[in-house]
N, C-alpha and C positions, 0 to 999 in steps of 0.2 A: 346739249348739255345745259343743265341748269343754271340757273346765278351763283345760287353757293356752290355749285360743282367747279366752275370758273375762280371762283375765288380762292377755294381751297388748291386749286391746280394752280394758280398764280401766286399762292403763299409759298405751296412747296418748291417750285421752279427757281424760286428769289432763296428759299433754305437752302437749293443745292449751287445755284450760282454764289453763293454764302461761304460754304464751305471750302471752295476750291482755290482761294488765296491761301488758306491756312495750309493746305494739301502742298502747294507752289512754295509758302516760304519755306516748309517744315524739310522740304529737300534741297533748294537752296540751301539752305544755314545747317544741312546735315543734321537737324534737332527739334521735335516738335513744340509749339508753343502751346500753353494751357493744361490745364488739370486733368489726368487719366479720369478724374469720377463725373464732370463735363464732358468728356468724350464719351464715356458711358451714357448718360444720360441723351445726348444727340442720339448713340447708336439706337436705345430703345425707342426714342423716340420715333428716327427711322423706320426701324420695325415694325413699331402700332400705325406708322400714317402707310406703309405697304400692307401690311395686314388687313387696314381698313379697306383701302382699294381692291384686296382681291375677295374681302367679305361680303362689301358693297356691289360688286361687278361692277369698278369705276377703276378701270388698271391708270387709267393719267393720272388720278386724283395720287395714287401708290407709287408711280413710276419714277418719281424724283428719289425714292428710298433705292433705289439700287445702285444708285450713284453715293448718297448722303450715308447710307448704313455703313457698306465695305467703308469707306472713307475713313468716318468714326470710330468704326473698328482699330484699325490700322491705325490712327493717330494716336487711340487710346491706350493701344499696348504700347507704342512705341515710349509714349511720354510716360507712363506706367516703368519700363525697361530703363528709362533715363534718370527717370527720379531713384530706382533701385540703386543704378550704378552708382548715382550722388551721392544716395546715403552710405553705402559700403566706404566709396575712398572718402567721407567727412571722418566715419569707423575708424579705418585705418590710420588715416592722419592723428586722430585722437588716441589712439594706441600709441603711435610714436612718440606724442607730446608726452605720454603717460610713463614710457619706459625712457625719457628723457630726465624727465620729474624726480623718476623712481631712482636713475644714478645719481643723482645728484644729492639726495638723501640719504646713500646707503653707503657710497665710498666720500671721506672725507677729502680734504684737499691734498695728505701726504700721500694717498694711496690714488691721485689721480695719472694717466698717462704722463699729462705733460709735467706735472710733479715730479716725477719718476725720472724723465727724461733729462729734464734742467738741473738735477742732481749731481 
């Protein structure tokens, strides 16, 4: 193996021992950490340094992408899924604040329950 073939195997090797705390907390803590368009970005990146290895006929130089791609994958949908659910119940919440709002300007204090009640 060449020098730069070493080196580029010694880059990817440290990318995928890299990614595997992230892979360790994100099920830990049941929640992935960082950006779905970051996790994007790893996967393709994955992709082209596998790609290149099996272009090159240098499968070591690619072989950390089969560990590093699926990983990215996986992280990227996940936090992608987590960021959606977020924003839905902030949605909802602010719906409620809204039709909270909206009684409070539409029935005045005589037509309120406990108005009604105390009567």
């Amino acid at each position: 193996m060449s020098a730069p073939g070493l080196i580029a195997l010694i880059g990817n090797l440290l990318a995928t021992v890299a990614i595997l705390p992230h892979l360790v907390q994100a099920i830990r803590e049941r929640r992935p950490s960082g950006s779905p368009y970051g996790w994007a970005l790893g996967a393709a990146t994955a992709a082209l340094w596998l790609s290149y290895g099996w272009v090159t006929s240098t499968p070591e130089i690619g072989a950390p992408g089969y560990v590093t791609f699926p990983v990215s994958v996986v992280l990227g949908v996940w936090a992608w899924r987590e960021q959606r659910t977020a924003a839905a119940a902030a949605a909802v919440a602010q719906d409620v604040l809204d039709l909270d709002e909206l009684d409070r300007l539409v029935l005045d204090d005589a037509a309120r329950p406990e108005a009604l009640a105390a009567a």
